[in-house]
LUMVEXDREN-356321 format. One record per residue (C-alpha): residue in three letters; residue number from 1; x, y, z. Coordinates in Angstrom, 3 decimals, decimal comma. Layout:
<rs>
- r; k; u; v; w
- ALA; NUM; X; Y; Z
...
</rs>
This chain:
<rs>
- r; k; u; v; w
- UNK; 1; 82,216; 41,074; 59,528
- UNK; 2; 80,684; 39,682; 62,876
- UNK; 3; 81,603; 43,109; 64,320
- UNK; 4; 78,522; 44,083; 62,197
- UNK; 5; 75,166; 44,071; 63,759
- UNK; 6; 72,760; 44,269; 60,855
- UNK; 7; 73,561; 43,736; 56,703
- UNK; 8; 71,834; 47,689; 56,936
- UNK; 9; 75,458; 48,652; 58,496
- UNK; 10; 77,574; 47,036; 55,924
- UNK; 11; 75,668; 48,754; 53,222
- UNK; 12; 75,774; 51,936; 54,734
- UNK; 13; 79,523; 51,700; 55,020
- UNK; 14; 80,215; 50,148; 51,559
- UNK; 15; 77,692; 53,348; 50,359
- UNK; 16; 79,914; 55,965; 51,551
- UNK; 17; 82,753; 54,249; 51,073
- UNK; 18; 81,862; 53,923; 47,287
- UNK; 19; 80,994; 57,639; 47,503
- UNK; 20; 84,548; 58,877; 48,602
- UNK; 21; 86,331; 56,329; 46,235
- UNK; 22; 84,435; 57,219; 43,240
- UNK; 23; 85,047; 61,076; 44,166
- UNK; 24; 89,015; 60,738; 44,907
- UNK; 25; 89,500; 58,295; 42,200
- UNK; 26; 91,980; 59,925; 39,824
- UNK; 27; 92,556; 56,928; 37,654
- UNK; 28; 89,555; 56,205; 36,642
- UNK; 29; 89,402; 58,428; 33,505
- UNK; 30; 92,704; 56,680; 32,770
- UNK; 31; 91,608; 53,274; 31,600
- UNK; 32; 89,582; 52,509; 28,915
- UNK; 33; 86,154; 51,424; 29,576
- UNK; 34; 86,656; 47,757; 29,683
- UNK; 35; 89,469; 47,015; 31,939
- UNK; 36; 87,535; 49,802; 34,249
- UNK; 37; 84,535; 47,232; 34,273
- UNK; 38; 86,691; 44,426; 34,707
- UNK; 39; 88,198; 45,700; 37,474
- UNK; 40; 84,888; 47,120; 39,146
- UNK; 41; 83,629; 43,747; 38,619
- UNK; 42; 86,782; 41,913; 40,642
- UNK; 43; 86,116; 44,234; 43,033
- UNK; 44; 82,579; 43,586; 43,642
- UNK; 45; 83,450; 39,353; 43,257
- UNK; 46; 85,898; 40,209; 46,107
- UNK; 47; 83,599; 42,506; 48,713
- UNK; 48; 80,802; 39,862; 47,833
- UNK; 49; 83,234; 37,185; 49,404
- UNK; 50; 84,287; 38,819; 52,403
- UNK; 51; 80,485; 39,463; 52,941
- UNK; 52; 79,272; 36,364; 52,648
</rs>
């Protein structure tokens, strides 16, 4: 993350990058609505971490 200059780059490259997941994610209707949120929610415990 130190290649990052400003917290405004990381969240322009998580943005898109959540943009392009969300639109070539095929499993997503697969899964029932709470392992989809657990999931989503691992997720977001592990980008917060390699953030921080």
């Amino acid at each position: 993350m130190d290649a990052f200059q400003a917290y405004e780059d990381v969240a322009k490259i998580a943005s898109v990058h959540a943009c392009f997941h969300n639109y070539f994610s095929q499993e997503r209707h697969l899964v029932d609505r709470q392992t989809y949120k657990f999931r989503r929610a691992a997720a977001l415990v592990e980008w917060q971490s390699l953030v921080a």
